[in-house]
Residue, then its C-alpha position, 0 to 999 in steps of 0.5 A: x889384212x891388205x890386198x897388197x901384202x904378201x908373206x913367206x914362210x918356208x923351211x930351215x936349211x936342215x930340212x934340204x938336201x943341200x943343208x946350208x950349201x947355198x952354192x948348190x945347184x939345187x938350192x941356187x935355182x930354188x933361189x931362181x923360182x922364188x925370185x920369179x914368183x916375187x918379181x910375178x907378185x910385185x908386177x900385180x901390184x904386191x908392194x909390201x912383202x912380210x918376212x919372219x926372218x928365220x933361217x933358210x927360205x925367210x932370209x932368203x926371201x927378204x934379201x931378194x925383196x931388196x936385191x929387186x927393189x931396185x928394179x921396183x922401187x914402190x916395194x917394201x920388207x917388213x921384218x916381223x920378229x918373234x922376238x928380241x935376239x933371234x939370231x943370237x945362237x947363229x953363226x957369224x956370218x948370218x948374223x951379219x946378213x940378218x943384221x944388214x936386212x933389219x937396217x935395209x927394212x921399212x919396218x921392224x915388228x917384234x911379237x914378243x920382247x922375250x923369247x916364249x914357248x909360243x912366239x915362234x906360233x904367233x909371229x907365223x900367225x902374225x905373218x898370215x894375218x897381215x897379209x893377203x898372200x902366202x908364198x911358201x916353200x914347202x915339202x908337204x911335211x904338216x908336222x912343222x911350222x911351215x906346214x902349220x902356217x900353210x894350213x893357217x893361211x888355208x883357214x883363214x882363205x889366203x891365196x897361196x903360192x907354193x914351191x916345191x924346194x925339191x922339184x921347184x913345181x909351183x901351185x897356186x891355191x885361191x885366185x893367184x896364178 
């Protein structure tokens, strides 16, 4: 674990309101508060950010770390996979867009070469594991892979920043705020 590394984890798009509508107003100013919270943890000093690149709140993320790299130079997006062809049984244009984060990222882990039953479980864990902080987007559901990181994340003592995708409400957990 590193002081400087944070992850996201955080739910598909068929878990909002707004589905895949990323033009929605609600899911535009998600995308403001997720923003503000990462711009927050690289003015502390957060260089490294760990995406598992899953559709929805994952994506997003990593393509903000880049859209503000700009501005902070000395951060980093880590792509960690949980396996080869991820994005395989998805659409046209969100293959391109994974694609073009995977050739903009300073690092591409994959925890499995194969598709297995459990690789979407270790690379969450993966994600927890190497970092310091975990800033989720998440609806309080337990019964999910955000909610399983979340607790995870809780076990193991991490500092967490959570917003809530419906109210855009954020909370810290640890020492953060």
């Amino acid at each position: 674990m590193d002081q400087s590394f944070c992850a996201f984890t955080g739910h598909r798009p068929k878990s909002f309101p707004w589905k895949y509508n990323e033009t929605a107003r609600d899911c535009i100013l998600l995308k403001e508060v997720l923003t503000a919270q990462i711009i927050s943890l690289a003015k502390q000093g957060v260089a490294d950010f760990l995406s598992g690149m899953a559709l929805g709140v994952d994506l997003w993320s990593a393509q903000i770390v880049l859209d503000i790299k700009k501005e902070y130079p000395s951060i980093n997006l880590h792509c960690i996979l949980p396996c080869e062809g991820q994005e395989i049984q998805w659409a046209d244009s969100e293959q391109e867009q994974y694609n073009a984060i995977l050739r903009q990222a300073c690092e591409i882990v994959y925890v499995s070469q194969k598709y297995t039953a459990d690789c979407m479980l270790r690379r969450n864990r993966y994600l927890v594991d190497h970092s310091s902080v975990l800033l989720a987007v998440y609806n309080g559901v337990k019964r999910s892979g955000t909610g399983a990181t979340v607790n995870y994340a809780r076990r193991l003592g991490r500092e967490i920043i959570i917003i809530n995708p419906l109210t855009r409400s954020v909370s810290y957990e640890g020492c953060l705020e």
